[in-house]
GUNUTOR-548600 format. One record per residue: residue in one letter; x, y, z of N, C-alpha, C, O in turn. Coordinates in steps of 0.05 Angstrom, whole numbers, plus 5000, padded with zeros to 4 digits. Example, Ala and Ser with C-alpha at 12.3 -4.5 7.8 and 13.67 -1.06 7.14 Angstrom:
BEGIN
A526448865156524649105156526449345156528549345169S525749555142527349795143525850015157526850235161
END
This chain:
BEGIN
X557849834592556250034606557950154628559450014641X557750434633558750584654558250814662558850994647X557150884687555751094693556351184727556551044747X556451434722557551524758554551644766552951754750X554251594788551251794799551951804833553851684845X550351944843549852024878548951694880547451574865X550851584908551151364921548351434930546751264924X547651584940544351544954542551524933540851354936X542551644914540251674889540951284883539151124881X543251244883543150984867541950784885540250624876X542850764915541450644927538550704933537050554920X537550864948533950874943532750794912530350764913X533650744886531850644861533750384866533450304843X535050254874536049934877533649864903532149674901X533750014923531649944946529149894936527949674938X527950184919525750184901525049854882523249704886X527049834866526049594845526749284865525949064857X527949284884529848994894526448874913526448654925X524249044912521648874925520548804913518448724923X520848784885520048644856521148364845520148224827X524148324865525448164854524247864863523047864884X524347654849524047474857525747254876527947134874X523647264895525247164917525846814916527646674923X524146794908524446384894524146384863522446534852X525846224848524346204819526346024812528545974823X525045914790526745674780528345874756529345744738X528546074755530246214734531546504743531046744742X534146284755536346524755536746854752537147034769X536446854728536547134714534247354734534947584737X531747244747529547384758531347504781530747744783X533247424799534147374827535647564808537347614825X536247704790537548054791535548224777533448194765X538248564785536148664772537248724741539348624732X536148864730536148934697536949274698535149434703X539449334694539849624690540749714650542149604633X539349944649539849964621540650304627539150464637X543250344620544750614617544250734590545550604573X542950914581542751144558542151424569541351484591X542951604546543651854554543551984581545752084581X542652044603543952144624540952024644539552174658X540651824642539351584651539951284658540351144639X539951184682539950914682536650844691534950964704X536650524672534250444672533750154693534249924685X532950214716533149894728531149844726529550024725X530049514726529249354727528249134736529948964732X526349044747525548784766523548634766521948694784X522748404749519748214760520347904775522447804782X518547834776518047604785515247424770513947224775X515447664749512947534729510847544739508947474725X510247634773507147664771507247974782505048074787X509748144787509648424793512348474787514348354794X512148754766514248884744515149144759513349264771X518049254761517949544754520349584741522649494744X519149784724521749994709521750234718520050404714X524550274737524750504746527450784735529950754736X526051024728528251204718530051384738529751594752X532551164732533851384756535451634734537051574717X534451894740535852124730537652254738538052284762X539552384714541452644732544552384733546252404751X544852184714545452094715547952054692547452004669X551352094703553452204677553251874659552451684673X553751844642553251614628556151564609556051594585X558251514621560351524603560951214575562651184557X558951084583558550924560556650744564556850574581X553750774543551350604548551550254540553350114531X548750224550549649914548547149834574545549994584X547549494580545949364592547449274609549949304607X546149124634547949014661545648814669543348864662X546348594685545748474704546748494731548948394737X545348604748546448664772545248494796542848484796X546548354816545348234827544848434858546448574869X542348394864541548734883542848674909544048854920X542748414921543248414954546448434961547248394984X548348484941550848544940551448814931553448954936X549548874918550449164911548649354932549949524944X546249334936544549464965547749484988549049694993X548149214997550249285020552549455010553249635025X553749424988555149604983554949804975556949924967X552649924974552050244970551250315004552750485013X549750225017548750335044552550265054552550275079X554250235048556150085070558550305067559750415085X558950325042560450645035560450945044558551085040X562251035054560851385055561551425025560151615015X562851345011562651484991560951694965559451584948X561251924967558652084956557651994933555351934928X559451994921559651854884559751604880560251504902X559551414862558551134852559651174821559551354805X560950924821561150914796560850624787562450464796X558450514764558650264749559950204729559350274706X562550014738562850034703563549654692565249504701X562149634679560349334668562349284637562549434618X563749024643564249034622564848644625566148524642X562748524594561248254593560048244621558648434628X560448064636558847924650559748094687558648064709X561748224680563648384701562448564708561548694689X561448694738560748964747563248994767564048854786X564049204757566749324766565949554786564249704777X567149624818564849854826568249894843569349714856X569350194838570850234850571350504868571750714856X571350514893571250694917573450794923575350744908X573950954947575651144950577450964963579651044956X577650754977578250554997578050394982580550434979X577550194966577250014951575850014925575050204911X575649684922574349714898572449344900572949164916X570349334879569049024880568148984859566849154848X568748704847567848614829565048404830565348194841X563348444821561248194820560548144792560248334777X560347874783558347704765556147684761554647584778X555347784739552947864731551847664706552147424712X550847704684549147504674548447654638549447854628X546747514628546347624604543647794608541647664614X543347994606541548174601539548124580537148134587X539848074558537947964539535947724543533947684530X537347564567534947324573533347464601532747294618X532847674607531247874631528647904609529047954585X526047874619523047964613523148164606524248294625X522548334587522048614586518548614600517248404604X517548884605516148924616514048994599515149054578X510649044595510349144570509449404574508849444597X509049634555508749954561506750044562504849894555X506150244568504550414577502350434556503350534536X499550364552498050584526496950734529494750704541X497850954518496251224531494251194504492351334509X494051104485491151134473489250934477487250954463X489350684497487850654506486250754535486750944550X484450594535482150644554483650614581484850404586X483550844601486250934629483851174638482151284624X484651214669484251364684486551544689488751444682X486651794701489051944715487352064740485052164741X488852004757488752124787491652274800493952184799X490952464808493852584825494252384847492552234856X497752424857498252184870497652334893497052154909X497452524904496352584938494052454939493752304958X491452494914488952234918489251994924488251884944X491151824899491751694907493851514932494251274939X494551724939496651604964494151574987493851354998X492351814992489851865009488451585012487751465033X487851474979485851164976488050984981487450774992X490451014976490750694986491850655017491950455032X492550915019493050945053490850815075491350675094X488350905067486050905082484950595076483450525093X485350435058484350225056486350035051485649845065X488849975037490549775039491349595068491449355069X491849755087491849635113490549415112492049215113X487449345109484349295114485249005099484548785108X487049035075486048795065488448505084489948555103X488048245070488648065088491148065088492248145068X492947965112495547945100497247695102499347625091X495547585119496947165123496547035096494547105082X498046865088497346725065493846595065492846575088X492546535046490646455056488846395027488546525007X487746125034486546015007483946244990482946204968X483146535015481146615006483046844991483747055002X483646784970485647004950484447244948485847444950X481647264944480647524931480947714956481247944950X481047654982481347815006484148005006484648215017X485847824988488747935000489748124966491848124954X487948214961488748384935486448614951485048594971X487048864931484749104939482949124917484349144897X480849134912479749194900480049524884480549734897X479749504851479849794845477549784825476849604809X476350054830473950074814473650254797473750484807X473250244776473250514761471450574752470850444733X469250824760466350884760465951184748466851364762X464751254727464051504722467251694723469251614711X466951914738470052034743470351974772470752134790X469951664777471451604810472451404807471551254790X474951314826476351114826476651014854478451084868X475150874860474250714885475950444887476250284869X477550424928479050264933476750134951474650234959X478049864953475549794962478049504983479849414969X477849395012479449235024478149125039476449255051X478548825047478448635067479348445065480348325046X478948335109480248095113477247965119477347715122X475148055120472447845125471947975156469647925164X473848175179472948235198472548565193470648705201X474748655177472648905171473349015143474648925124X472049215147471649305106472649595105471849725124X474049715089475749985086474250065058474649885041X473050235052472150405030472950715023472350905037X474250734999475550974999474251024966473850834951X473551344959473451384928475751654922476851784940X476051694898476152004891476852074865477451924846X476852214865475752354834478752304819480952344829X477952184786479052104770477952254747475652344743X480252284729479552234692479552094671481552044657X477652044669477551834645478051884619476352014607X480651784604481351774578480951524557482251324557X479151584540478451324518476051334526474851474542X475351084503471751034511470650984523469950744523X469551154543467651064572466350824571465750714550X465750714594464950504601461750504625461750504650X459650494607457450564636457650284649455850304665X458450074651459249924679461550024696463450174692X460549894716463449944732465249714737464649494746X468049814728470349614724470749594753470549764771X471149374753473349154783475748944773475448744759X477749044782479748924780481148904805481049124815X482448724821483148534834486248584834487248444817X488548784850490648814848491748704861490748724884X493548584862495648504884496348754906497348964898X495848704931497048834952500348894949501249114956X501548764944504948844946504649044918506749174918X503549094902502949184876502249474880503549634867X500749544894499349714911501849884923502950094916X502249694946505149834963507149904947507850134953X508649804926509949884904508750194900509650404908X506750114886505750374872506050614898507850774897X503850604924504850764936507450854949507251054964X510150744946513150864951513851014929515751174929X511750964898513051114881511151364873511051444850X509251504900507951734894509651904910510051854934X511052184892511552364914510752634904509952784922X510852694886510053084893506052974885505252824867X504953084903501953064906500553164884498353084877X502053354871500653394843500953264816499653304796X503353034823503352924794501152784783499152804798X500752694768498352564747499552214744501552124731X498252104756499051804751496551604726494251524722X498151614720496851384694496251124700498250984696X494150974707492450794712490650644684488450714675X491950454677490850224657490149954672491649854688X487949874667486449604678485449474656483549544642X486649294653485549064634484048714651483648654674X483548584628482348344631484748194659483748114680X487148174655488547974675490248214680492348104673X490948434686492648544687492548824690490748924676X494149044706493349304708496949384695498749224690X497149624692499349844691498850074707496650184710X501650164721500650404732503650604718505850524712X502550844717505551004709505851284729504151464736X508051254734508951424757510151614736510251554712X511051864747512552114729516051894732517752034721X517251674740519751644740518951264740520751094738X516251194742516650864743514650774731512350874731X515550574719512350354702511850154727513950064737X509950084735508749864752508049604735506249634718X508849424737505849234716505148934733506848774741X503248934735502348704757499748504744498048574727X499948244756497648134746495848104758497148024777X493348104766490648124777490647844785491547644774X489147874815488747674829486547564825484647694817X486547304829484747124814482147104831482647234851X479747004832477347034856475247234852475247434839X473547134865471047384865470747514902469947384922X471747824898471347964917469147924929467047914916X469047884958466147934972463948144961464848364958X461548114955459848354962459248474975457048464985X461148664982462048865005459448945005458348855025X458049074990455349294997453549135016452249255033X453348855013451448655017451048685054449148665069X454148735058453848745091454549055100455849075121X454049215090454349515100451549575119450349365118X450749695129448849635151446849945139447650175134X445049865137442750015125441050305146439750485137X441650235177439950435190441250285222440850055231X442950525235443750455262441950665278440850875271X441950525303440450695325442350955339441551105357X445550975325446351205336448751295316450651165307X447751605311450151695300451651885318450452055331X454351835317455951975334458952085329460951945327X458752375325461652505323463152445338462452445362X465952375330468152355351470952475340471152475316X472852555352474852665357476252455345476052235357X477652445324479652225315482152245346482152135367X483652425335485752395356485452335383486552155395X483252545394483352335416481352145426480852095450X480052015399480051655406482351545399482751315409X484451645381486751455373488651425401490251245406X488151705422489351645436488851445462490451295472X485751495471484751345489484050975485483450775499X484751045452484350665450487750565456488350335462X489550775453492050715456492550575480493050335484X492250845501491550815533491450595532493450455531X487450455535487150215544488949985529489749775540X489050045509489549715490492649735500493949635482X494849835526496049725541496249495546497649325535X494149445570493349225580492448995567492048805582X492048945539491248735533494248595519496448705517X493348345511496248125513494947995481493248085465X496547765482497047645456494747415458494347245441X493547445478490447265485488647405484486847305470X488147605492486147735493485247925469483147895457X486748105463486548265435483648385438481748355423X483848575464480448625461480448895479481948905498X478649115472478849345487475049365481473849335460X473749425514471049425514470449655518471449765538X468749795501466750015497464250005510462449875500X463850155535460650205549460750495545462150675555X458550505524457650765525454550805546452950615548X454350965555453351105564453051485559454351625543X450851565580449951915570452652015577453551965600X453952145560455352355557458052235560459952405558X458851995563462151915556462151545547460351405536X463051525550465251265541466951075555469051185559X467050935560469350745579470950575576470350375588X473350555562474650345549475550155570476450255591X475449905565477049755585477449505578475649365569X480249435583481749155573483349115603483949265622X483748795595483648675615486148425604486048315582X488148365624489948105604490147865637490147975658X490347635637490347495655493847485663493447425687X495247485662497347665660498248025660500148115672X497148105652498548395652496348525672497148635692X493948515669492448705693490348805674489848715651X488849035689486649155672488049425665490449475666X485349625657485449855649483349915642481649745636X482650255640480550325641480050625646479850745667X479850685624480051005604477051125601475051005592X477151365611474351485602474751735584476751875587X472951765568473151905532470552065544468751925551X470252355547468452495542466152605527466552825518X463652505520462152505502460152705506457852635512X460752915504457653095514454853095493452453115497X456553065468454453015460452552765448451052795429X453252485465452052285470448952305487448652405509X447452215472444952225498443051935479440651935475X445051735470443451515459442451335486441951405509X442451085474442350835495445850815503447950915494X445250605527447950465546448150175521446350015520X450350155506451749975488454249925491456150075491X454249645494457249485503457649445480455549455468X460149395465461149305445464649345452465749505467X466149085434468349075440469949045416468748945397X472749105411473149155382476648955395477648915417X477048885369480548875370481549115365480649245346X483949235385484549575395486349495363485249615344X487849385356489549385324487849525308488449755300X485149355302482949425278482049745281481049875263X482549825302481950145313483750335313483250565307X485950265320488850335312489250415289489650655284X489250235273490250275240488350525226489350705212X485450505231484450595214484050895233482751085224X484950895253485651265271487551375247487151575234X488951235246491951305237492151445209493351645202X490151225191490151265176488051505163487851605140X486851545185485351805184486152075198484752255206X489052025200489352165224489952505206491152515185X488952755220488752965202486153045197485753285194X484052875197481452905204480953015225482252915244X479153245234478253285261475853135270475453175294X473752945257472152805269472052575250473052575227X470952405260469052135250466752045256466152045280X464851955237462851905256461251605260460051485243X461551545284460251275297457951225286456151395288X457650995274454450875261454950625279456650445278X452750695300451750285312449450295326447950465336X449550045325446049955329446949835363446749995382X448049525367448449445391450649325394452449365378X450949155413454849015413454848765396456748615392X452848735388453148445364453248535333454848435317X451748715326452248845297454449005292455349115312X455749065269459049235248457549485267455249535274X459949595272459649915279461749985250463749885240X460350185244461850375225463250685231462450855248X465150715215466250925218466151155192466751035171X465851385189465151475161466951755173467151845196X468051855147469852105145468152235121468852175098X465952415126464852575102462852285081461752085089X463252375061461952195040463852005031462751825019X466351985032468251815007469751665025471951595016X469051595054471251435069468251195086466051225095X469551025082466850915106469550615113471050495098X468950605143471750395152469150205166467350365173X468349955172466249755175468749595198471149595196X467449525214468749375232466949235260465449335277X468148925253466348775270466648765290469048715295X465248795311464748735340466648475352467548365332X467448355373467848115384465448045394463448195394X465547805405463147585421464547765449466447875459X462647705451461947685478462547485506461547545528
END
């Protein structure tokens, strides 16, 4: 195998597939990646058997095809470490030969034929398509949400995906708050009047979202019994479904608050900024007194000092409600809404979820602290 391409093109699809690779395994061969050179294409490669990708790097001269084992954390440094514009692989048995303007390096590579292949795409089965600006929108707004410490409650730390009518609903949590996102999908093959749930892996997810970029492409979405596929216009995804039964998110969505209230995304993202200064690695807490016509944030660290921000509400005229949030959990989901000109506050008092809702297809749930 031997192929010249742009030192940057080759590095970003080695960056791309090398978060696939397996970082522990009792089998060698996983710890690289899998490159397959044909006509003006290289094909890399990476699992760990419980998350796949095949990625197409294009535009690529191919002066003799063939297969490679490449091991990534030697060749990553030596592509970011070069100015050189051009790259050239050239593989011959178990040899990757890579020679520069200044030098040249050889590494040891492996048999290609004992690497997993991945399995393909079926477009005549039963799949959804969504454009990836939708989808970048749903997993942006809710991936954050779900858990991220190791943790025996598995079903928390995957996202939920739903596939309903023509909507494809993300669904996330850690048990303190809940991220709900939908949007419109097409369904190809034989409809289904239930609604599918399948259980993705979070790093699966993140994958998929580095490999959405022009907002209009059409991404191909298959969900099976243990297992999903996703197809990008240049990458196959393939992942296995996390094991567990998701919370019944609906079960704790809050049925009727005593106040609804428009707010300014940006500048609450900025005034929770403000206060949540002052709080420390003990405290993790920024307090909300509403009152007629504004707001009062204030955090406090036994160490660092207080603080204490006022947010203009004119059009507040509920009750006076203390409630106190972790400023992170408020943070993330500003951010992720950020581009919105409002949101709107659903709460009852400082012990019940205050919610946050963007229109009909966003709702962000988030629990209060004690008091």
């Amino acid at each position: 195998m031997k192929v010249s391409c742009l030192r940057e093109n080759l590095l970003t699809a080695c960056q791309m597939v090398n978060s696939a690779v397996a970082a522990r395994t009792t089998r060698p061969i996983l710890a690289n990646i899998k490159a397959i050179a044909q006509e003006d294409m290289l094909i890399l490669m990476a699992t760990d058997l419980e998350i796949g990708i095949r990625y197409e790097l294009r535009g690529v001269k191919v002066s003799r095809t063939g297969m490679a084992i490449l091991p990534p954390g030697r060749l990553i440094s030596i592509l970011r470490e070069t100015t050189d514009e051009d790259i050239t692989l050239d593989v011959d048995g178990e040899t990757t030969r890579i020679r520069l303007s200044t030098g040249r390096y050889e590494m040891p590579g492996g048999f290609p034929d004992e690497f997993p292949d991945l399995p393909p795409f079926d477009a005549s089965g039963r799949h959804h398509e969504l454009t990836a600006g939708t989808l970048r929108t749903l997993i942006r707004r809710t991936a954050f949400a779900a858990e991220r410490k190791e943790s025996t409650r598995w079903a928390v730390t995957g996202i939920l995906w739903e596939a309903e009518g023509e909507q494809a609903r993300l669904v996330a949590t850690d048990t303190k708050r809940l991220a709900i996102t939908e949007g419109p999908a097409t369904i190809h093959g034989e409809a289904d009047a239930q609604t599918q749930s399948h259980l993705v892996p979070a790093k699966a997810i993140q994958l998929l979202d580095k490999n959405l970029n022009d907002d209009g492409e059409l991404i191909r979405v298959s969900l099976k019994t243990n297992e999903a596929i996703f197809q990008t216009e240049r990458a196959l995804i393939h992942t296995k479904l996390v094991e567990g039964r998701f919370p019944p998110y609906r079960d704790i969505i809050p049925k009727k608050h005593a106040v609804q209230l428009p707010i300014s995304v940006s500048e609450l993202l900025v005034r929770v900024r403000q206060a949540a200064i002052m709080t420390d690695a003990e405290t993790k807490r920024v307090d909300f007194h509403f009152e007629m016509g504004r707001v009062v944030l204030a955090a406090r660290g036994p160490e660092t000092g207080s603080s204490e921000v006022e947010m203009r509400l004119p059009e507040y005229t509920g009750p006076v409600i203390d409630i106190a949030f972790d400023p992170a959990y408020l943070i993330e989901m500003l951010r992720a809404i950020e581009g919105e000109p409002t949101t709107i506050l659903e709460m009852t008092d400082g012990m019940k979820p205050a919610v946050f809702r963007v229109g009909e297809n966003y709702l962000y749930l988030v629990m209060p602290l004690a008091g």
